[in-house]
VOLO-322820 format. One line per 2 residues: their letters; for each residue x, y, z of C-alpha. Coordinates in steps of 0.5 Angstrom, whole numbers, plus 500, padded with zeros to 3 digits. Layout:
BEGIN
A) X Y Z; ...
***
This chain:
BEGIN
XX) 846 543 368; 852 542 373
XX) 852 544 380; 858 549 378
XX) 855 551 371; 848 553 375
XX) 853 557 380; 857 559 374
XX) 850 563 371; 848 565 378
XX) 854 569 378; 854 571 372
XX) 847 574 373; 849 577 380
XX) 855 582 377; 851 584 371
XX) 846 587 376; 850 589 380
XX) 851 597 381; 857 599 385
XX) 864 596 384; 864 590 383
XX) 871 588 388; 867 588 394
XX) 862 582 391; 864 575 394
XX) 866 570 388; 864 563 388
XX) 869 558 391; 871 555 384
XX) 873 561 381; 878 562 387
XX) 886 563 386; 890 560 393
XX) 893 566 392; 893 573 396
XX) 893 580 391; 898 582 395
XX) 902 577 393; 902 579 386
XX) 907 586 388; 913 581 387
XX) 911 580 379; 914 587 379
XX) 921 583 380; 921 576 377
XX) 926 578 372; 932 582 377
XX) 937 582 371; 932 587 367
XX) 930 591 373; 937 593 374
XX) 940 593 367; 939 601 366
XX) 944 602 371; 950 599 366
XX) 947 604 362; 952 610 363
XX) 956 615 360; 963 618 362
XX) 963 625 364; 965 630 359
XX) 962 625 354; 958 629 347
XX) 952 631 349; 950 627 343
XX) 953 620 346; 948 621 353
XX) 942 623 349; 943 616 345
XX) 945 612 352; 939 616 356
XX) 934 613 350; 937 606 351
XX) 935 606 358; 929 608 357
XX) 928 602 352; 931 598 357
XX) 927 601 362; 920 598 358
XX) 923 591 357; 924 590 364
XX) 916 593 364; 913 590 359
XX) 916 582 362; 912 584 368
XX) 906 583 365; 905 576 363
XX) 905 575 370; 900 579 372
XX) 896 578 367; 896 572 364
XX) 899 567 370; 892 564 373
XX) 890 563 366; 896 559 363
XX) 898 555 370; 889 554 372
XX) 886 554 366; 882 560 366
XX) 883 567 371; 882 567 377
XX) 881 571 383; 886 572 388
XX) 884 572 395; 882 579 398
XX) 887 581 402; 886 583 409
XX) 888 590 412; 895 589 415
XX) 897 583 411; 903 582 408
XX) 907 578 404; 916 579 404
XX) 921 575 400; 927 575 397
XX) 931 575 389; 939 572 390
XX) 943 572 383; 948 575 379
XX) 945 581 381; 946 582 389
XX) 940 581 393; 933 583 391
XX) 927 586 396; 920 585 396
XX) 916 588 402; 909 589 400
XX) 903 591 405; 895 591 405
XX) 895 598 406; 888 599 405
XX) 881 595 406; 875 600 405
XX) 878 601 398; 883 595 397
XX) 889 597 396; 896 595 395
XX) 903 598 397; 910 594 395
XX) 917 596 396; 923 593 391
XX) 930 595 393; 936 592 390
XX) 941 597 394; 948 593 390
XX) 945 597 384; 941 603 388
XX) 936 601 385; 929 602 388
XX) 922 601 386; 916 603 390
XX) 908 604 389; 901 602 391
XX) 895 600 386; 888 600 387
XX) 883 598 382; 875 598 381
XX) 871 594 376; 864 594 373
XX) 861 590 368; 858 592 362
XX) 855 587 356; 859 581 356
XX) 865 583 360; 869 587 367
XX) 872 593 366; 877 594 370
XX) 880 602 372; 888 601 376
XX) 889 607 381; 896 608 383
XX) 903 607 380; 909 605 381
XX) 916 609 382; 923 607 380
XX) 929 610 382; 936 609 379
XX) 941 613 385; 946 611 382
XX) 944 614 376; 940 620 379
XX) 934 618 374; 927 617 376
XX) 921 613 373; 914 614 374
XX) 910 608 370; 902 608 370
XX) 898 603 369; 893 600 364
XX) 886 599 365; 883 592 363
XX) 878 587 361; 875 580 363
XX) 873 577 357; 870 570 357
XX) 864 570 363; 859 567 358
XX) 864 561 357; 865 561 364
XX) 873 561 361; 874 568 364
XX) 881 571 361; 884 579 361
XX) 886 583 355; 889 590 357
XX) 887 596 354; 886 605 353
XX) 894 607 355; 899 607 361
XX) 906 611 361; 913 611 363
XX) 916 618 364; 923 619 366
XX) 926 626 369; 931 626 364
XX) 925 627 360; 924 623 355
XX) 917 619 356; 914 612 352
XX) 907 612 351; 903 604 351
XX) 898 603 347; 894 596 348
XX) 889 593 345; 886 585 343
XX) 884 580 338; 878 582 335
XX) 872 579 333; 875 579 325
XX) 882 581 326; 887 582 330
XX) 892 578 336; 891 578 343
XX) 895 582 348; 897 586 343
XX) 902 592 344; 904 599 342
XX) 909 603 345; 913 610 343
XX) 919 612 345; 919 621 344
XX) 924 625 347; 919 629 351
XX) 913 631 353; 912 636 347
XX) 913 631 342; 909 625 345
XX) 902 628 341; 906 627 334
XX) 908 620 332; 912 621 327
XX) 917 625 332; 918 618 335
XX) 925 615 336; 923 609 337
XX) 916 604 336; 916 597 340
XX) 910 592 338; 908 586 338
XX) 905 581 344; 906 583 351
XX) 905 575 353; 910 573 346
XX) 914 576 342; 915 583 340
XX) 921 588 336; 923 595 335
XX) 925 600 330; 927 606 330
XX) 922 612 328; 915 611 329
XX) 914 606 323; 910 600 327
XX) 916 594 327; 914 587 325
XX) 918 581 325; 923 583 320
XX) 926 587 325; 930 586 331
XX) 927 582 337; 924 587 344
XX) 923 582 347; 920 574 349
XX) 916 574 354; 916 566 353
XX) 924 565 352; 926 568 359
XX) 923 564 366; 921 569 371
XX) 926 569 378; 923 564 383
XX) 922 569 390; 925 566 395
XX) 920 565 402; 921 564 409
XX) 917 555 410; 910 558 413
XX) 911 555 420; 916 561 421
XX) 912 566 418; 909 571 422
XX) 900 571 423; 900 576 418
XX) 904 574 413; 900 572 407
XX) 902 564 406; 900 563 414
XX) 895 567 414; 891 564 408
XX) 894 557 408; 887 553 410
XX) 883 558 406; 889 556 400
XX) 888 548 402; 881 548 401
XX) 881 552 395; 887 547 391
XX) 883 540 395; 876 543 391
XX) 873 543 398; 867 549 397
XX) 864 548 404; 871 548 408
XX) 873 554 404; 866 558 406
XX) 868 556 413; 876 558 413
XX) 875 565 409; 868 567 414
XX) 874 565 420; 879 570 418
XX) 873 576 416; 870 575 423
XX) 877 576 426; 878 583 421
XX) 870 585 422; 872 585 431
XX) 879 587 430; 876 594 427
XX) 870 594 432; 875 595 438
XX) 880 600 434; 874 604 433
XX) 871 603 440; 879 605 442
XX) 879 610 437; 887 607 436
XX) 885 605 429; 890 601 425
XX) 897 603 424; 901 601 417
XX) 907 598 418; 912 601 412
XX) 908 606 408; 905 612 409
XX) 900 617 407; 902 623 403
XX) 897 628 401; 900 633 397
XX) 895 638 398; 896 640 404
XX) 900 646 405; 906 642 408
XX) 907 636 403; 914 635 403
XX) 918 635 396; 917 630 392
XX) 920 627 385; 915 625 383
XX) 910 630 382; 916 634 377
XX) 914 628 374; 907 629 373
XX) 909 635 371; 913 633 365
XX) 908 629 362; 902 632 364
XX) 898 627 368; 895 628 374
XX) 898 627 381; 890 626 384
XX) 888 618 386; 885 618 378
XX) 886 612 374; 892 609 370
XX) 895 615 370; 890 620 367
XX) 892 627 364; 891 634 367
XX) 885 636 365; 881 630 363
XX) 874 628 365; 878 623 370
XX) 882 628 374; 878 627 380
XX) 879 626 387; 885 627 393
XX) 892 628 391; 894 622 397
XX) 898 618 395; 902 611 398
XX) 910 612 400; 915 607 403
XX) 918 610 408; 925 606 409
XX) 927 607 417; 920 604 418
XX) 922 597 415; 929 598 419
XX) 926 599 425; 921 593 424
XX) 923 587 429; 917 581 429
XX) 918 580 420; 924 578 417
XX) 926 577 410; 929 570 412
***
């Protein structure tokens, strides 16, 4: 047995008699991605042109009611193409361009990765920010300001191992607004698995459902599900597009069902018949390259931008140098571990730079969209998993809930997006 594949086994055995959340355990160098977590918020705008193509989508005023419902249901479509060709990425990038998944580094508190998209479509911002540590979590901010269009959230995630395979529950969600349009999106997010451990060939498949609810009401319900042992195609979609909340719990009151493969092809029909490859092509997940993010060169980067920070840890990782990987990662841990020594015995403690805090618990939350949204569609504004209903075993936890605050990033002076 090889070096790597006893190191592999050990692993293997390390996370199947682990209790707690496995994010917090330490991977073995050769599963390793160069890549910081915080860099995948830009997979959320790879593809601008779908981002923003709901803004097109508009009616005159005094149009028949009849001809706004028809445009507000093919914004809502538009709106889960553009999600549904965020996925890929996410989801399948480590396996198709590294052979198997990957872990990304873990992002210190206070890392953050910016760039920019430039295309027919104006420019398009990445702002995305370790808000957290003790839990990890992520914020980002995407704004494209020549269409209004401004996509905000955070995500959490915690995992467990059961049998063969890591489970996975995404906290967090993602806002859209479409100013132009006075239209607001609240987009929840799956759970998973990492199957392929005991081939030492580990891979994601999404499963369980997310949402997307628009304020116009309509809401698309996605179910996921994989390859099974006898049947079926991995990375396998359904998605039902209801007229409201109401209707969502009968699938014959669908307007439209999408199917197919998230990382391939998949069609639309109307009603909620399950579409095939007779009907009109969704999407094609391999037909449209994603936008490369445009990034300062890392020598003008600022310390805590991700690239910089992590650039000999990435070497090590991408040379195979399992020694100088130890060394470099137990570096930039040491410096975070006496960074929070000296907040705590100044009792200054880190302050983010473009987010805030929100707890709409307390008796002065401010007002927000977002939690009319919730109410529409039923699902819990707590810290839950995937977007959970009211209600359900799930619906535990703070109402505290990550927000971008503009004149944060207006005022900011030390990191720039070129």
């Amino acid at each position: 047995m090889s070096a790597q594949s006893s190191s592999w086994t050990s692993f293997v055995k390390s996370i199947a008699s682990y209790n707690g959340d496995l994010s917090s355990l330490t991977a073995p160098p050769f599963i390793l991605s160069p890549v910081s977590q915080v860099e995948y918020s830009q997979y959320w705008a790879e593809h601008p042109q779908l981002l923003v193509a709901p803004t097109k989508l508009t009616t005159d005023d005094g149009a028949p009611r009849a001809e706004v419902d028809a445009m507000a249901l093919k914004r809502m479509i538009a709106v889960t193409k553009w999600f549904i060709s965020t996925l890929r990425s996410q989801y399948c990038s480590r396996n198709e361009s590294m052979g198997s998944e990957k872990k990304p580094l873990n992002p210190f508190l206070g890392e953050v990765f910016v760039g920019h998209w430039q295309d027919d479509v104006g420019e398009t911002t990445l702002l995305s920010e370790q808000v957290s540590h003790h839990p990890p979590m992520t914020a980002y901010a995407i704004n494209n300001d020549a269409t209004d269009t401004h996509l905000q959230g955070y995500n959490q995630i915690k995992a467990t191992f059961s049998a063969t395979s890591i489970n996975v529950k995404q906290f967090g969600h993602a806002l859209l607004r479409y100013g132009s349009l006075n239209e607001d999106y609240l987009i929840t997010l799956p759970p998973l698995h990492i199957e392929g451990l005991l081939v030492a060939s580990p891979f994601v498949e999404l499963e369980g459902k997310s949402y997307i609810q628009c304020s116009n009401g309509m809401i698309a319900v996605i179910e996921y599900s994989g390859r099974g042992y006898v049947t079926g195609k991995k990375n396998t979609f359904k998605a039902r597009i209801y007229p409201d909340v109401l209707s969502s719990n009968k699938k014959e009151k669908a307007l439209v069902t999408i199917g197919g493969q998230w990382s391939g092809k998949s069609y639309i029909a109307k009603g909620h018949s399950s579409p095939s490859s007779k009907d009109e092509l969704f999407y094609d997940a391999n037909e449209i390259s994603p936008e490369k993010l445009a990034v300062k060169p890392i020598e003008k980067q600022h310390p805590l931008e991700s690239r910089k920070a992590w650039q000999k840890v990435a070497e090590a990782v991408k040379k195979g140098d399992f020694d100088l990987i130890h060394e470099e990662k137990s570096k930039i841990e040491n410096e975070q571990r006496e960074l929070r020594k000296e907040e705590a015995a100044s009792g200054k403690p880190w302050q983010q730079r473009w987010f805030s805090l929100v707890d709409y618990d307390a008796a002065d939350a401010p007002e927000d969209r977002f939690l009319t949204l919730c109410n529409f569609a039923n699902l819990s504004a707590k810290n839950c998993p995937s977007g959970s209903l009211k209600g359900s075993k799930h619906d535990s936890g703070e109402a505290k809930h990550w927000r971008f605050v503009p004149s944060k990033w207006k005022e900011e002076k030390e990191i720039t997006l070129v």
